[in-house]
C-alpha positions as CSV (number, residue, x, y, z in Angstrom):
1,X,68.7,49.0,67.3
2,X,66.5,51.0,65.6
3,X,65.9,52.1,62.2
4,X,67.0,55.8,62.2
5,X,69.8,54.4,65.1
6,X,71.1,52.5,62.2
7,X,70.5,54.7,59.5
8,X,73.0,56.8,61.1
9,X,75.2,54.5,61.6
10,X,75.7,53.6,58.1
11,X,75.7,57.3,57.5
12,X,78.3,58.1,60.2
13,X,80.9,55.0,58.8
14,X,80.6,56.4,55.3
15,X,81.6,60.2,55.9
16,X,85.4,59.2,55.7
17,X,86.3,62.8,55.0
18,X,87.0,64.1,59.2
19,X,90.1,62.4,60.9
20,X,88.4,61.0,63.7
21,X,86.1,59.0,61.7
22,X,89.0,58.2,59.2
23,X,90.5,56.4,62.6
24,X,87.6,54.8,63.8
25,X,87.0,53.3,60.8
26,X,90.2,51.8,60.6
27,X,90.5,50.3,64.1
28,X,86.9,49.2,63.1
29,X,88.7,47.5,59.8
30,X,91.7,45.8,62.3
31,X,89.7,44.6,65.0
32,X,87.1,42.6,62.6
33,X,90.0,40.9,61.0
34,X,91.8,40.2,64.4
35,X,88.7,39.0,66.2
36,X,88.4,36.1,64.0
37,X,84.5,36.4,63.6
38,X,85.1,37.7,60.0
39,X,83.8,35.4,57.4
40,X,86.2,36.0,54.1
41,X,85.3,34.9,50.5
42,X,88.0,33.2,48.5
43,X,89.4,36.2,47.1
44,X,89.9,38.0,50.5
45,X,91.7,34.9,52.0
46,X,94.0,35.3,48.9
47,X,94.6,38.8,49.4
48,X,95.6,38.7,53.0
49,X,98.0,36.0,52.2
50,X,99.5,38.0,49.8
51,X,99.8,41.1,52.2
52,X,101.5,38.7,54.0
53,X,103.6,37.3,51.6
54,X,104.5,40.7,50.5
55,X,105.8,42.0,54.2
56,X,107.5,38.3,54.1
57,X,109.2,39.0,51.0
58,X,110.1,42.6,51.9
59,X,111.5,41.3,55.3
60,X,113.6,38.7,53.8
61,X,115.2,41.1,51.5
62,X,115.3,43.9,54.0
63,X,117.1,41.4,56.2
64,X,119.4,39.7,54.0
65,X,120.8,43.2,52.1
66,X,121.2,44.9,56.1
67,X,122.9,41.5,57.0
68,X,125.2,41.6,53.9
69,X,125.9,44.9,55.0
70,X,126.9,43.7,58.2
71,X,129.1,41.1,57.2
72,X,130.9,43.3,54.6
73,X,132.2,46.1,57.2
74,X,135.7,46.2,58.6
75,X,135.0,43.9,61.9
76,X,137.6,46.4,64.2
77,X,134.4,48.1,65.4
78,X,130.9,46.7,66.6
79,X,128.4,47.8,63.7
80,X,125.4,46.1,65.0
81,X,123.3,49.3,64.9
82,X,123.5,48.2,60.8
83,X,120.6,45.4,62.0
84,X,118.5,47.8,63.6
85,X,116.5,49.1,61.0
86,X,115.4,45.5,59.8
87,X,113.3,45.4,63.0
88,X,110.8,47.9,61.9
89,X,110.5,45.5,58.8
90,X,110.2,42.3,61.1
91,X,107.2,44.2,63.3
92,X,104.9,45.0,60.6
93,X,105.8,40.9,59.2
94,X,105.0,40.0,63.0
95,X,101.5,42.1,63.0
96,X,100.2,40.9,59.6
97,X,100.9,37.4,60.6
98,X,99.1,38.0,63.9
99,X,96.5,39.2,61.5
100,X,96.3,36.7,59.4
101,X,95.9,33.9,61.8
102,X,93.1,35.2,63.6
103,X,91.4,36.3,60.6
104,X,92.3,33.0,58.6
105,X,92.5,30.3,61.3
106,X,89.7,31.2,63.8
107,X,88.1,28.4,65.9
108,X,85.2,27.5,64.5
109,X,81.9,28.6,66.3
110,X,80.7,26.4,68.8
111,X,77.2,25.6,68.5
112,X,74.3,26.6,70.7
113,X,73.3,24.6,73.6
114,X,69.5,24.0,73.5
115,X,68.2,23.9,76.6
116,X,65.7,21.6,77.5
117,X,62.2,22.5,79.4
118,X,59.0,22.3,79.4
119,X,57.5,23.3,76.3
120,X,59.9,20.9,74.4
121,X,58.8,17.9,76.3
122,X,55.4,17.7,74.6
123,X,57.6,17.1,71.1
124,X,57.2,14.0,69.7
């Protein structure tokens, strides 16, 4: 790539004002995380965790007030459409896990192979 190719790159990623670019961007941002090639400081890791922990917090209590819900209905009719909306909840839990294994967890790299020839046999 060249110089002014990349130049307007950088430019082009920074002018977050049109919604096109607003997407891109963002399904730039997802698909770094996902692809587990990321490299994360300390403070990153610690701040997906927390999303995480947040949508795990917000699922359990989404889950537990629907289910108490549930239990606390007159049990003559079916009310299982009570559950439904905790699903919504247990999605975005599911997709920030997702996230935050590949991001977190990735398989290390595996190293180059070096392959031999000619001009390395002279080496000594």
């Amino acid at each position: 790539m060249r110089l002014q190719e990349w130049e307007r790159d950088i430019i082009n990623r920074q002018r977050n004002i049109v919604f096109p670019d607003t997407m891109l961007n963002e399904g730039r941002f997802y698909r770094n995380i996902a692809s587990g090639k990321a490299v994360f400081t300390l403070g990153q890791r610690i701040s997906l965790l927390g999303i995480v922990g947040y949508f795990l917090f917000v699922n359990a209590v989404d889950f537990a007030g629907r289910f108490g819900e549930f239990l606390a209905k007159d049990h003559s009719q079916f009310r299982g459409w009570v559950l439904w909306p905790s699903f919504y909840s247990l999605i975005w839990l599911l997709f920030w896990m997702f996230l935050a294994i590949n991001g977190l967890f990735a398989a290390p790299a595996r190293p180059r192979k070096r392959r031999g020839g000619y001009r390395q046999s002279h080496r000594a």
